[in-house]
OpenMM code with the backbone's topology and positions (N, CA, C; nanometers):
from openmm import Vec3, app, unit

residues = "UNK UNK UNK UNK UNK UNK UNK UNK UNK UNK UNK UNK UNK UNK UNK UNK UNK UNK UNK UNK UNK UNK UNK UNK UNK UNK UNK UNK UNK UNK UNK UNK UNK UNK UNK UNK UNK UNK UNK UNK UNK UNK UNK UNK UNK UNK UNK UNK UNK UNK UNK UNK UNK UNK UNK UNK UNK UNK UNK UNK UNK UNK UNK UNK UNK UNK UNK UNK UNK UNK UNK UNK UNK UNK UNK UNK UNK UNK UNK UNK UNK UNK UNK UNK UNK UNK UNK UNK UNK UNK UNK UNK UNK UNK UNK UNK UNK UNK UNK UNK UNK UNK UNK UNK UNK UNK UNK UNK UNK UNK UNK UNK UNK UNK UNK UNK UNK UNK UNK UNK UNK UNK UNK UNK UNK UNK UNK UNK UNK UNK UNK UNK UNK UNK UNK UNK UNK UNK UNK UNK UNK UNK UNK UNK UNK UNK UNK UNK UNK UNK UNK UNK UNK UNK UNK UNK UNK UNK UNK UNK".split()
positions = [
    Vec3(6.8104, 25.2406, 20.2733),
    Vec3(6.6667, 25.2188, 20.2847),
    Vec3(6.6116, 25.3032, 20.3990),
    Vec3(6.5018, 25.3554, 20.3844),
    Vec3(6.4209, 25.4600, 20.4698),
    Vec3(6.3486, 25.3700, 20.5738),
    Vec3(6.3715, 25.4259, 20.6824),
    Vec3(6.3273, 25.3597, 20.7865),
    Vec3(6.1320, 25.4264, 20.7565),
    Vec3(6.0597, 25.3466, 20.7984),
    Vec3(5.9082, 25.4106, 20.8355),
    Vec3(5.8832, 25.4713, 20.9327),
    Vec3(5.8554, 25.6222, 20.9151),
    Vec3(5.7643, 25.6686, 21.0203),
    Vec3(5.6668, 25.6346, 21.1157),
    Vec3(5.6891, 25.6193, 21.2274),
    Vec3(5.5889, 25.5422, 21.3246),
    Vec3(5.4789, 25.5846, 21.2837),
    Vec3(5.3696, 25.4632, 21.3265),
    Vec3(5.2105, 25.5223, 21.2689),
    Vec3(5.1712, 25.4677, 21.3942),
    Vec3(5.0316, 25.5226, 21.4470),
    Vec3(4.9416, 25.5346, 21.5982),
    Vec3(4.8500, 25.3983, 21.4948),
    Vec3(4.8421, 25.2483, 21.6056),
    Vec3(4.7828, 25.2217, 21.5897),
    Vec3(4.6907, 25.1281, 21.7065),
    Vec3(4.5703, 25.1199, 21.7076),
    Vec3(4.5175, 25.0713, 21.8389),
    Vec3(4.4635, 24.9270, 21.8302),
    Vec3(4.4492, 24.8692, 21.9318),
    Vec3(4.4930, 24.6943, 22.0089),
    Vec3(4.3510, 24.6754, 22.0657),
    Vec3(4.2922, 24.6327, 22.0255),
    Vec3(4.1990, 24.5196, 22.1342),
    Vec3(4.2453, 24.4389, 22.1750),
    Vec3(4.2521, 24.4790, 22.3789),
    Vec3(4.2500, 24.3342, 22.4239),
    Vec3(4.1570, 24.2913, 22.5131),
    Vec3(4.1912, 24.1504, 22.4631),
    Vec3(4.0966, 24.0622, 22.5854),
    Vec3(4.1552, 23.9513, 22.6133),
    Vec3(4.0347, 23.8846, 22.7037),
    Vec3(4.0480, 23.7763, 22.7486),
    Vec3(3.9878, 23.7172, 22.8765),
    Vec3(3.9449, 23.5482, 22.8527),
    Vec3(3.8129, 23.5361, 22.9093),
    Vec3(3.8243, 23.3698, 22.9953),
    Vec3(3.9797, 23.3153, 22.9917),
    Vec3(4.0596, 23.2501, 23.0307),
    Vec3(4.1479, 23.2413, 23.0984),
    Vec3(4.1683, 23.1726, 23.2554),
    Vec3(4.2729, 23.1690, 23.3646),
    Vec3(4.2634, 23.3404, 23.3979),
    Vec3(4.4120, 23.3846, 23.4642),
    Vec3(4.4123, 23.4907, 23.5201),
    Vec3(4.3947, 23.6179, 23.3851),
    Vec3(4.2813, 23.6508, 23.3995),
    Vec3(4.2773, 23.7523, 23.2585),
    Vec3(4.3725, 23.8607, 23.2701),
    Vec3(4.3323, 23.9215, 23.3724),
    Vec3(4.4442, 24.0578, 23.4017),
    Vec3(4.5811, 24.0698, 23.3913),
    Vec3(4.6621, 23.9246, 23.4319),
    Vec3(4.7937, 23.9075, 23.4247),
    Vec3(4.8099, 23.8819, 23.2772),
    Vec3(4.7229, 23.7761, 23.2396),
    Vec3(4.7751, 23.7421, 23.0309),
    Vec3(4.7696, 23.8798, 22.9873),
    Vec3(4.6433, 23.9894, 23.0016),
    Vec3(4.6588, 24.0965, 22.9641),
    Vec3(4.7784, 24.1861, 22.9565),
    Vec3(4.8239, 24.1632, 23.0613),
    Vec3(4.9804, 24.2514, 23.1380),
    Vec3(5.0873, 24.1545, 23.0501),
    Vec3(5.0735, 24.0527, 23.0291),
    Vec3(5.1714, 24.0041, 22.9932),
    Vec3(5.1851, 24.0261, 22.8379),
    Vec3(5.0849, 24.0492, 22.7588),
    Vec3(5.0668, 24.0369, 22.5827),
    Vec3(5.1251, 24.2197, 22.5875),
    Vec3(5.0470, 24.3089, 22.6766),
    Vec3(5.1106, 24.4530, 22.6780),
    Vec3(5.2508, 24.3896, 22.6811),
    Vec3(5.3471, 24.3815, 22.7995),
    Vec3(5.4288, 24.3731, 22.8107),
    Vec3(5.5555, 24.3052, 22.6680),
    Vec3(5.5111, 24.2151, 22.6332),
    Vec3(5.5576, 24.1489, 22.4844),
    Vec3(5.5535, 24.2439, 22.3637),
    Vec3(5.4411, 24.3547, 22.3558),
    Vec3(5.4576, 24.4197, 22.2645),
    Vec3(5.5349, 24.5069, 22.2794),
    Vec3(5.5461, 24.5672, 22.3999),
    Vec3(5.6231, 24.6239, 22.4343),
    Vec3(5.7443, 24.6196, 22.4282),
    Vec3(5.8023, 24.5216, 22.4617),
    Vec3(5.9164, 24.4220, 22.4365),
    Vec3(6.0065, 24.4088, 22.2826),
    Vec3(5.9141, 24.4585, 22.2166),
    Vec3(5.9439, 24.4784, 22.0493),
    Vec3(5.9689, 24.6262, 21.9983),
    Vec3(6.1616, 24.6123, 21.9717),
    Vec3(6.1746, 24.7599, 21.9474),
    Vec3(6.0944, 24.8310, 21.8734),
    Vec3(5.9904, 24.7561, 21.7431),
    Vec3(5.9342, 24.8417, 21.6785),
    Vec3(5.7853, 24.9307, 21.7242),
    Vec3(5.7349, 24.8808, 21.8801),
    Vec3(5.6131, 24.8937, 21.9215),
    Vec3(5.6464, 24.9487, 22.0319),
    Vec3(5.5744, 25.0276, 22.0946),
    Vec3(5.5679, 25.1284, 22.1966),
    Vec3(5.4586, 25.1407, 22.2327),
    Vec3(5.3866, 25.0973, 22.3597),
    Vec3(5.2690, 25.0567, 22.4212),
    Vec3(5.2609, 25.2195, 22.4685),
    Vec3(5.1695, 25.2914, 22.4113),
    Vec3(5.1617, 25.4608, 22.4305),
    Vec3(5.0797, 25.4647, 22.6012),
    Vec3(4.9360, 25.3437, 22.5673),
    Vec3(4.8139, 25.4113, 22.6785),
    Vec3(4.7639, 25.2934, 22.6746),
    Vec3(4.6926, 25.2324, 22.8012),
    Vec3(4.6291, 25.1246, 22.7873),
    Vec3(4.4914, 25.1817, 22.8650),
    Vec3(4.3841, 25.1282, 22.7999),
    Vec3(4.2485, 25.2098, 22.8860),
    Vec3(4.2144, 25.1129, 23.0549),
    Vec3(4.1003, 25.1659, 23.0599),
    Vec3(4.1294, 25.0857, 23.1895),
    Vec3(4.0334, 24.9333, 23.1548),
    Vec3(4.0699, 24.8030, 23.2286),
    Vec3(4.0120, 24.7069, 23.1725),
    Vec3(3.8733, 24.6843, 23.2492),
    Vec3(3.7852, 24.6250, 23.1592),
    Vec3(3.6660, 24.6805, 23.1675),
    Vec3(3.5766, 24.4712, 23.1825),
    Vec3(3.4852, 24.4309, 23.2398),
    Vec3(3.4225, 24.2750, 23.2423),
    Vec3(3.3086, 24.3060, 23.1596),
    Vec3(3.3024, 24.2203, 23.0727),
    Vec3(3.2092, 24.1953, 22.9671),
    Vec3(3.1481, 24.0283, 22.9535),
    Vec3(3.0331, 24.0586, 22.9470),
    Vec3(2.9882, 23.9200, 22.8957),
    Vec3(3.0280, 23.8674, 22.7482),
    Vec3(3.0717, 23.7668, 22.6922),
    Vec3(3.1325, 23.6830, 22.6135),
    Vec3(2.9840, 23.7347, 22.5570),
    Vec3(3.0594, 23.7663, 22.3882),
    Vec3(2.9803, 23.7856, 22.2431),
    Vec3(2.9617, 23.6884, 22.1567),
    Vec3(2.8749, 23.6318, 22.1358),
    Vec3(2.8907, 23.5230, 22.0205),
    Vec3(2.9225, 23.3848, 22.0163),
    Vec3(2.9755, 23.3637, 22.1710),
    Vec3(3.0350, 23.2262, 22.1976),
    Vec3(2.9290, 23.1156, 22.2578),
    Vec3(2.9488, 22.9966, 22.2940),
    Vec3(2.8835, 22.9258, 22.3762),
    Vec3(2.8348, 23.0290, 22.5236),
    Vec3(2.6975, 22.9257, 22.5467),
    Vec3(2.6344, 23.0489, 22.6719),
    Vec3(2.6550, 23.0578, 22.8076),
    Vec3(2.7807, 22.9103, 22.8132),
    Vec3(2.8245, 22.9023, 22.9193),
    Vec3(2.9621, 22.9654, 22.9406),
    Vec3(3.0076, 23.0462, 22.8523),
    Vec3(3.1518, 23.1152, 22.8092),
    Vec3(3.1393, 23.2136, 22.9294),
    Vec3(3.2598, 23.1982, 23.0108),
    Vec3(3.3028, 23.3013, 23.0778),
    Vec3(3.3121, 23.4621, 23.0573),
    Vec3(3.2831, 23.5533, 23.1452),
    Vec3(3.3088, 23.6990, 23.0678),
    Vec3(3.4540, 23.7347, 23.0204),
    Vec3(3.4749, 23.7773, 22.9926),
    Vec3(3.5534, 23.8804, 22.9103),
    Vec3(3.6320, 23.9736, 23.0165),
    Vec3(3.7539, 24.0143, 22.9836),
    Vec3(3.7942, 24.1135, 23.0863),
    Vec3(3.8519, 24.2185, 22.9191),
    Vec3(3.8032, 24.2912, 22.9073),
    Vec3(3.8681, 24.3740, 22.7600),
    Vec3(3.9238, 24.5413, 22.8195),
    Vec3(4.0199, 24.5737, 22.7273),
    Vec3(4.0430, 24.7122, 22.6469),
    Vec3(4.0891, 24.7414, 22.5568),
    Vec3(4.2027, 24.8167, 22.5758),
    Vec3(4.2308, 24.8968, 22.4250),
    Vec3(4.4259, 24.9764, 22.4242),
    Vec3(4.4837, 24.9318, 22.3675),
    Vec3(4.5941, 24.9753, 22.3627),
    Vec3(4.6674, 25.0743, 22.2594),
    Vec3(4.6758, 25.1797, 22.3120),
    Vec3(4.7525, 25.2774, 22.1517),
    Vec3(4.9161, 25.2611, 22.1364),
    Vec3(4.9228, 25.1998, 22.0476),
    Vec3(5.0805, 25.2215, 22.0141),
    Vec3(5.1235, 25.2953, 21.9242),
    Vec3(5.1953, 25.2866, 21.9367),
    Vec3(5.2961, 25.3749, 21.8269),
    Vec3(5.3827, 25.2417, 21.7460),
    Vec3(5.3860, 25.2177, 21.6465),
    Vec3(5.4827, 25.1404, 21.5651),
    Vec3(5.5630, 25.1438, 21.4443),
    Vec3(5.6337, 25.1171, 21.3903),
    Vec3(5.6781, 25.1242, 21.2589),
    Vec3(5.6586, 24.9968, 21.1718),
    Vec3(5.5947, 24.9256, 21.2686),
    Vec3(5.5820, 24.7675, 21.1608),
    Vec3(5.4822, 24.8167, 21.0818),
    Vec3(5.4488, 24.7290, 20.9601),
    Vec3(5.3361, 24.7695, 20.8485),
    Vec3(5.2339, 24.6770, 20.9589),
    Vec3(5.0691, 24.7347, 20.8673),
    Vec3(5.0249, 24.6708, 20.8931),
    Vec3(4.9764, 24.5421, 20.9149),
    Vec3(5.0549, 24.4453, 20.8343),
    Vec3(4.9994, 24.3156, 20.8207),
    Vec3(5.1447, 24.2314, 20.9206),
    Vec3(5.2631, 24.3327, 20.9551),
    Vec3(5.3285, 24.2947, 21.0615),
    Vec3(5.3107, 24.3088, 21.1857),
    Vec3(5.2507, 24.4074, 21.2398),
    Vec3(5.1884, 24.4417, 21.3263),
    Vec3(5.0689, 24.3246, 21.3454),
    Vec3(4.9889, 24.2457, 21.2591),
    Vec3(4.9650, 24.1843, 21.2114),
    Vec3(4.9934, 24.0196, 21.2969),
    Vec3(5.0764, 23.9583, 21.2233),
    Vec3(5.1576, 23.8480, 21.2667),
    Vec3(5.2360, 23.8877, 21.4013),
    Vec3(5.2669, 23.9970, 21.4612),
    Vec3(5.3325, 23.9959, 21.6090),
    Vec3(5.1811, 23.9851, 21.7177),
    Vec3(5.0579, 24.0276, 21.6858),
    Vec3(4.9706, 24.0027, 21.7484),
    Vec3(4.9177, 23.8706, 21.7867),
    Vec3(4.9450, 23.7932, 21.6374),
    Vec3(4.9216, 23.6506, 21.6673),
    Vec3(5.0012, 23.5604, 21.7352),
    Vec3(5.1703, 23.6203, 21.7073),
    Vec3(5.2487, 23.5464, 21.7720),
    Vec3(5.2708, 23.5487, 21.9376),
    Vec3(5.2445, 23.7019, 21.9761),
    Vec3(5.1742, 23.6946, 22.0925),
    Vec3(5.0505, 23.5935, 22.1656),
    Vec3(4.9366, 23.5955, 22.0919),
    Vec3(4.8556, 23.5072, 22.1235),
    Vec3(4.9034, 23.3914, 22.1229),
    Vec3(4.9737, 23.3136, 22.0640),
    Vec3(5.0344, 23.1800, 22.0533),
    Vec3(5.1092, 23.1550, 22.1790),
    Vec3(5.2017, 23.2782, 22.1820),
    Vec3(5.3165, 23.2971, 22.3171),
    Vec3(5.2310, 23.2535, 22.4307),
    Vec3(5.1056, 23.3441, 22.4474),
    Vec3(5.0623, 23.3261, 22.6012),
    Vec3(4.9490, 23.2195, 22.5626),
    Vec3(4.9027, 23.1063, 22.4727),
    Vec3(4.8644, 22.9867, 22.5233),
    Vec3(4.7075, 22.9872, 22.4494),
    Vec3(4.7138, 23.0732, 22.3140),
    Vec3(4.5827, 23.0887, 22.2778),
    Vec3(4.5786, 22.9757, 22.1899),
    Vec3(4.4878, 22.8964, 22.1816),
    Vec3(4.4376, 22.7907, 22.0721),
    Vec3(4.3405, 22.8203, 21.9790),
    Vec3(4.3394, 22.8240, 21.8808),
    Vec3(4.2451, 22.8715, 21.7840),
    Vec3(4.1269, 22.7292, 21.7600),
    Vec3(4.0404, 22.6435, 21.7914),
    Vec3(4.0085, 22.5670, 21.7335),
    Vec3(3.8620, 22.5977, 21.6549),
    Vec3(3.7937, 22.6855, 21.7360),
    Vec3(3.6810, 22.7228, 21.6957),
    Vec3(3.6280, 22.8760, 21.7108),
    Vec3(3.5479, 22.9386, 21.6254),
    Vec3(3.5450, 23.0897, 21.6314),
    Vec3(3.4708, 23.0943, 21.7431),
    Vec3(3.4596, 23.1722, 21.8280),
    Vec3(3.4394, 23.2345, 21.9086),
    Vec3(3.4357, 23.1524, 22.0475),
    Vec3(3.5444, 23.0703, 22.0766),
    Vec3(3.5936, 22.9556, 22.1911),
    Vec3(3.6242, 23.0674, 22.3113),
    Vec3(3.5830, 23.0689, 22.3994),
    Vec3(3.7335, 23.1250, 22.5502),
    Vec3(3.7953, 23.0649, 22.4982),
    Vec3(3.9171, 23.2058, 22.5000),
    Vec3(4.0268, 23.2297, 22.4923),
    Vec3(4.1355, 23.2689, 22.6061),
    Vec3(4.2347, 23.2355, 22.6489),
    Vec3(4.3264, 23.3161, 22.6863),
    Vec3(4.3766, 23.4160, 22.6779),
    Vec3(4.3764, 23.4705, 22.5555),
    Vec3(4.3880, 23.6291, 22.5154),
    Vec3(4.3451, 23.6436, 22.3703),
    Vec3(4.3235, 23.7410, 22.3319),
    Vec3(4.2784, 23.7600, 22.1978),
    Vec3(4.3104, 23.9673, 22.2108),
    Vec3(4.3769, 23.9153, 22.0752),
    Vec3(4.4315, 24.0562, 22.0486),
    Vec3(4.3480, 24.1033, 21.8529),
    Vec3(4.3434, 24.2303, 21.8760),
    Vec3(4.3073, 24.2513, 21.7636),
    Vec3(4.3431, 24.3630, 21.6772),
    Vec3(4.3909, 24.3338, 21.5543),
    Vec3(4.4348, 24.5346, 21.5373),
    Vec3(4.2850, 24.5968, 21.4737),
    Vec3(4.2700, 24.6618, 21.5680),
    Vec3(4.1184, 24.7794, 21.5325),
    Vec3(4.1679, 24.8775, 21.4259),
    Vec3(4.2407, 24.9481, 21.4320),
    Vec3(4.2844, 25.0447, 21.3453),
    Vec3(4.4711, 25.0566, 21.3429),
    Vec3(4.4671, 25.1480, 21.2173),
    Vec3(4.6178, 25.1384, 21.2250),
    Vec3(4.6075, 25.2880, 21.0911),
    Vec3(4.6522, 25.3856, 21.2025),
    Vec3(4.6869, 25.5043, 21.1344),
    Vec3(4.5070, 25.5330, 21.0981),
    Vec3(4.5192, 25.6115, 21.0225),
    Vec3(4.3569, 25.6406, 20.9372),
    Vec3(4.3385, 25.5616, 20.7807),
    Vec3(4.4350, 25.4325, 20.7507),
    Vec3(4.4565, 25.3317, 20.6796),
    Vec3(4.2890, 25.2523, 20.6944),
    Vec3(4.2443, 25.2082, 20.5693),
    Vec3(4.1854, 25.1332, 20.5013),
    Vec3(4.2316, 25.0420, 20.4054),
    Vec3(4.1822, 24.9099, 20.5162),
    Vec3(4.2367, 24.7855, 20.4462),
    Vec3(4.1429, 24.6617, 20.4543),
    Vec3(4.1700, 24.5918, 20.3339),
    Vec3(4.0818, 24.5397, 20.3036),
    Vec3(4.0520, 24.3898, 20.2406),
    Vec3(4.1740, 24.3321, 20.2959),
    Vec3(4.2098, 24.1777, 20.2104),
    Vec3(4.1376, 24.0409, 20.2854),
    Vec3(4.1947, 23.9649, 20.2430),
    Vec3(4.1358, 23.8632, 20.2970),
    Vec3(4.1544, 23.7752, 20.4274),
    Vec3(4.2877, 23.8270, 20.4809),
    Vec3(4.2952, 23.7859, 20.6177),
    Vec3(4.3198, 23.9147, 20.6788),
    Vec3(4.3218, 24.0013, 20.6659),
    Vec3(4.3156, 24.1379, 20.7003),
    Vec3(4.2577, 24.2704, 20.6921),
    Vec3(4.1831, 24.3205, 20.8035),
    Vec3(4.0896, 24.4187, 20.7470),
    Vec3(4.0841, 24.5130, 20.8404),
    Vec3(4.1165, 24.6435, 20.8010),
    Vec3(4.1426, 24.7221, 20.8974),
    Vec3(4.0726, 24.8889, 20.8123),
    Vec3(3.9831, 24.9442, 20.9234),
    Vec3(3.9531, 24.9241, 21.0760),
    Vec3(3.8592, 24.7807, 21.0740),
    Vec3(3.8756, 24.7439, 21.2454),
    Vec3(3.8504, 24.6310, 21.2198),
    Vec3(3.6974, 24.6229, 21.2074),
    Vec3(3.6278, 24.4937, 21.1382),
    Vec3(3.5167, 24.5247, 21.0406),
    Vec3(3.3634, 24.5664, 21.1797),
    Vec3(3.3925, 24.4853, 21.3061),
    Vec3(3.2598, 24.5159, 21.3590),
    Vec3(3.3040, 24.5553, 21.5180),
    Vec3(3.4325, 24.6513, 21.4932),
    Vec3(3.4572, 24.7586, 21.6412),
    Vec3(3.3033, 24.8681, 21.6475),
    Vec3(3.2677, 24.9061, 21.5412),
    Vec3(3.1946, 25.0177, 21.5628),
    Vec3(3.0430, 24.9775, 21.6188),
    Vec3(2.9947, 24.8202, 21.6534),
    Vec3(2.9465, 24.7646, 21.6956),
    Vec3(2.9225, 24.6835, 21.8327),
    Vec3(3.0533, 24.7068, 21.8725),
    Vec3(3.0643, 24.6494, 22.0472),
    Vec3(3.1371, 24.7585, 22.1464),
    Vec3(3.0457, 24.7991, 22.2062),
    Vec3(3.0675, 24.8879, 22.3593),
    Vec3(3.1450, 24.8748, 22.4147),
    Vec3(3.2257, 24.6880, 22.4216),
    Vec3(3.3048, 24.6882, 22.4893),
    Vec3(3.4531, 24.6979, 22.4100),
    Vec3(3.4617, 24.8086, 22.2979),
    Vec3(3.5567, 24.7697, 22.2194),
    Vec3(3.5404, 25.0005, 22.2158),
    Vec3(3.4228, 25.0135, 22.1836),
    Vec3(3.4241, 25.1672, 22.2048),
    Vec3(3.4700, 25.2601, 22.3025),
    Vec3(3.4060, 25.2216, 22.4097),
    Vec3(3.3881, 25.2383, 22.5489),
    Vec3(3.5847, 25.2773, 22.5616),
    Vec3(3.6741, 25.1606, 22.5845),
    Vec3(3.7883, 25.1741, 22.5999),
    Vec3(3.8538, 25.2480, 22.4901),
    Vec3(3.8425, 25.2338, 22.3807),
    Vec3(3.8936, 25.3456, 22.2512),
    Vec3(3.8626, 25.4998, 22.3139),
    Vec3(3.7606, 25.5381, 22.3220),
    Vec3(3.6954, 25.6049, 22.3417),
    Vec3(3.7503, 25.7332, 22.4656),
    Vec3(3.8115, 25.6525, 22.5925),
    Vec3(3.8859, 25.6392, 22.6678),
    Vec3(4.0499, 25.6907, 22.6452),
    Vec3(4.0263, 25.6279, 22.5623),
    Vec3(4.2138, 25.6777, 22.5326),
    Vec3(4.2317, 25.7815, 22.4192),
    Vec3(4.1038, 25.7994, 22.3173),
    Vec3(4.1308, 25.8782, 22.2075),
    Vec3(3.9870, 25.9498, 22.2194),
    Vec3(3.8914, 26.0396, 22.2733),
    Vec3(3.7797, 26.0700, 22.2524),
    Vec3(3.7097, 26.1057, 22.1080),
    Vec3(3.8180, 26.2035, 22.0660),
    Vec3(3.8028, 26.2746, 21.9011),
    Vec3(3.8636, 26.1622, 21.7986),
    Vec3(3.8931, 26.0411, 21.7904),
    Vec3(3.9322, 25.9658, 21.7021),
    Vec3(3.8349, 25.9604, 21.6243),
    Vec3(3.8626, 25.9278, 21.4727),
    Vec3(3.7271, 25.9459, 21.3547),
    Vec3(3.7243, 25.7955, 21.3201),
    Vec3(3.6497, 25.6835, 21.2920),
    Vec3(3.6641, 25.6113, 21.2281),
    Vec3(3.6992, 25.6334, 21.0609),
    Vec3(3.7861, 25.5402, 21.0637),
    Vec3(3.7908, 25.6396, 20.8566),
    Vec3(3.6842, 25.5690, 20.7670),
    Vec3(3.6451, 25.5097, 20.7935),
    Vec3(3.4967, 25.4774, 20.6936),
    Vec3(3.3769, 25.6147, 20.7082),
    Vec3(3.3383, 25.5626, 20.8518),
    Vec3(3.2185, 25.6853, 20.8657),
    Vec3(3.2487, 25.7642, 20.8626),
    Vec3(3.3816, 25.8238, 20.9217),
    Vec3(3.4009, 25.9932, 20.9371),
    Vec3(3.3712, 26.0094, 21.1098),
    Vec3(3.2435, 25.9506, 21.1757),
    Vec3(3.1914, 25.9592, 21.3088),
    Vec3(3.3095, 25.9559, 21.4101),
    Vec3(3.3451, 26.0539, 21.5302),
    Vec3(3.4334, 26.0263, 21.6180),
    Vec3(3.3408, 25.9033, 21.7095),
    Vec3(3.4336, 25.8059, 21.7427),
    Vec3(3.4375, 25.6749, 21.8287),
    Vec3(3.2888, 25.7569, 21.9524),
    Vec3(3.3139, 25.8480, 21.9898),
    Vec3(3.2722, 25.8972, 22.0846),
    Vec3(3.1139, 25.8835, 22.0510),
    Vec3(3.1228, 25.9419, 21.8900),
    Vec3(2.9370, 25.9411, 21.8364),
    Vec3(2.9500, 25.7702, 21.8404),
    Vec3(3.0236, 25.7075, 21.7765),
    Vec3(2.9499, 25.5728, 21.7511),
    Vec3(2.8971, 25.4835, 21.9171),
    Vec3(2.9869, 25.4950, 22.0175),
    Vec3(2.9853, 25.4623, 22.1116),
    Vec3(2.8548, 25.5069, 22.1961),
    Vec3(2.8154, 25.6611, 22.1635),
    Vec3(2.6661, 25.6933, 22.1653),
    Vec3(2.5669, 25.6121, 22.1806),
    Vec3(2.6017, 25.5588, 21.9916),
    Vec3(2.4671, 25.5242, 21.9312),
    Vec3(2.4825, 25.4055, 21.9862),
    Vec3(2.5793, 25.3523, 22.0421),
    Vec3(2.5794, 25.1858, 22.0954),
    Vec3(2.4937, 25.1891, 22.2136),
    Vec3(2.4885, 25.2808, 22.3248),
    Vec3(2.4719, 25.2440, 22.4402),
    Vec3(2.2796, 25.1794, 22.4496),
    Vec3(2.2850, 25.1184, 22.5170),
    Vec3(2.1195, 25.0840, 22.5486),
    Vec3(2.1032, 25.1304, 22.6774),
    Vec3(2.0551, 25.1979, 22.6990),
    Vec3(2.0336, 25.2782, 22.8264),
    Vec3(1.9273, 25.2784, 22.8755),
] * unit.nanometer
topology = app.Topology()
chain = topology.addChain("A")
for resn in residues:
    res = topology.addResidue(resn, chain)
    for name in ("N", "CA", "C"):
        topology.addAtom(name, app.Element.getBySymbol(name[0]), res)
C-alpha cells in the first residue's frame, strides 16, 4: 500500500479561556507530536474580540498554523478535535469561550464539501482575524473557490 504524499494544510487557532498562549503551545505541540503532522510555521498570535458569542465573552488570542501532513482530510479532521478534547474544550453551545478551538481552514487546494466537513473553511474569507495570520505565513496563497490570494481577501476585510 502507497503511503500519501504529504499535503500543506493550514490550522486556525484560538482561544479565549484560562492561559490562552500556553493551550495554544500546547495543541501546536500535540500536533506536532503526531508522526503524521509537522507543525511547518505558526504566525504570530494576534487578541481579538470574541465573534458571535455572548457580549460578555472574553477576547480571543488567535492564529494560524501550516502543516505539512499525510492524514486525509477528514483525519486531520478528528486529530483536531481530539486535541480540543485533550486540552479541556467542552462543546455545549456554538459559539461558548472556549479553551481552544482549532479549525482546518484549508487542506491542499482541496474542495470539500459534506456535512460535518467543509473545506476551505466556509467563513475564513470573512474574519481578519483568521486572514491577517494566513496571510502572514502564506502571502500568495489562492483561496480555491475565488481564485483571490488571502492577501486580496484580507484587503477587502480591513475597515480602516
Amino acid at each position: 500500500m502507497a503511503i500519501a504524499p504529504p499535503i500543506v494544510a493550514y490550522v486556525a487557532l484560538g482561544a479565549n479561556l484560562g492561559d490562552r498562549a500556553g493551550t495554544i503551545q500546547g495543541a501546536i505541540a500535540r500536533l506536532n507530536a503526531d508522526p503524521a503532522i509537522v507543525v511547518e510555521a505558526v504566525s504570530t498570535l494576534l487578541e481579538n474580540s470574541a465573534v458571535g458569542g455572548p457580549p460578555d465573552s472574553p477576547a480571543f488570542l488567535n492564529g494560524v498554523a501550516r502543516v505539512m501532513t499525510t492524514l486525509s482530510a477528514r483525519d486531520l479532521l478528528k486529530k483536531l478535535l481530539a486535541v480540543e478534547r485533550e486540552l479541556g474544550r467542552e462543546r455545549s453551545r456554538k459559539w461558548d469561550p472556549r479553551t481552544i478551538d482549532l479549525d482546518l481552514l484549508l487542506y491542499g487546494d482541496q474542495i470539500i464539501d459534506e456535512s460535518d466537513l467543509k473545506v476551505p473553511h466556509p467563513r475564513m474569507h470573512e474574519r481578519a482575524f483568521v486572514l491577517g495570520p494566513l496571510v502572514e505565513l502564506s502571502p500568495d496563497l489562492r483561496h480555491p473557490v475565488s481564485g483571490l490570494t488571502f492577501s486580496q481577501l484580507l484587503a477587502g476585510n480591513r475597515r480602516d
